[in-house]
N, C-alpha and C positions, 0 to 999 in steps of 0.2 A: 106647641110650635110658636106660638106668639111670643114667650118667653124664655125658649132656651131651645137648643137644636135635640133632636134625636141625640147625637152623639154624648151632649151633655149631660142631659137625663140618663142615658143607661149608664155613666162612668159614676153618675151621682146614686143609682142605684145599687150597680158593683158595693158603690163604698159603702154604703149603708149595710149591704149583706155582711159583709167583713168588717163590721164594728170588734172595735175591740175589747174581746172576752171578757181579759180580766173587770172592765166597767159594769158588766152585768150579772145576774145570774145567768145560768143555762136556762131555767127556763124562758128568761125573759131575750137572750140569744136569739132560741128559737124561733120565738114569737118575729120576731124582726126579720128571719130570713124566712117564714111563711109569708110576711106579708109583702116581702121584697118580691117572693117569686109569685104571688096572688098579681101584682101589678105587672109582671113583666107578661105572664098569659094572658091578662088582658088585653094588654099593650098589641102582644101578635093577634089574637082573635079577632080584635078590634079594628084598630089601627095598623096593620102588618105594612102597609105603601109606607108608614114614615121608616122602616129598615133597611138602610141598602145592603149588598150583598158584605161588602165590610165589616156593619153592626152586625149583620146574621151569623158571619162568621164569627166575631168579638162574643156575642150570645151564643155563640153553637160549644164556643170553646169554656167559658164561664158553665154552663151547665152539664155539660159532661168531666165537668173538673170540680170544680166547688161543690154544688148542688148534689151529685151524685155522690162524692164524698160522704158531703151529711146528711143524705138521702131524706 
């Protein structure tokens, strides 16, 4: 919070899930969107007051889209 808002962080996260492909292998893909979605569960368990109902939705819609995609 001292350097960047809630909203900035998860649009900065998004991005990093959704690197692009062809830069890496698959494995190394995956590896980036475990560790994207490692942070974001922390992020709710932990810290869930910095979400408001907006981000939740923004995250409700990213995870039942992307995430569950690539399961």
């Amino acid at each position: 919070r001292s350097f960047m808002s809630a909203a900035s962080l998860l649009d900065k996260l998004l991005e990093r899930y959704n690197v692009p492909r062809n830069k890496l292998t698959p494995d190394e893909t995956m590896v980036i969107k475990q560790r994207v979605c490692d942070v974001i569960k922390f992020w709710i368990n932990e810290h869930s007051y910095d979400l408001d109902s907006l981000l939740f939705t923004k995250l409700r819609y990213f995870l039942e889209g992307s995430v569950k995609k690539d399961k």
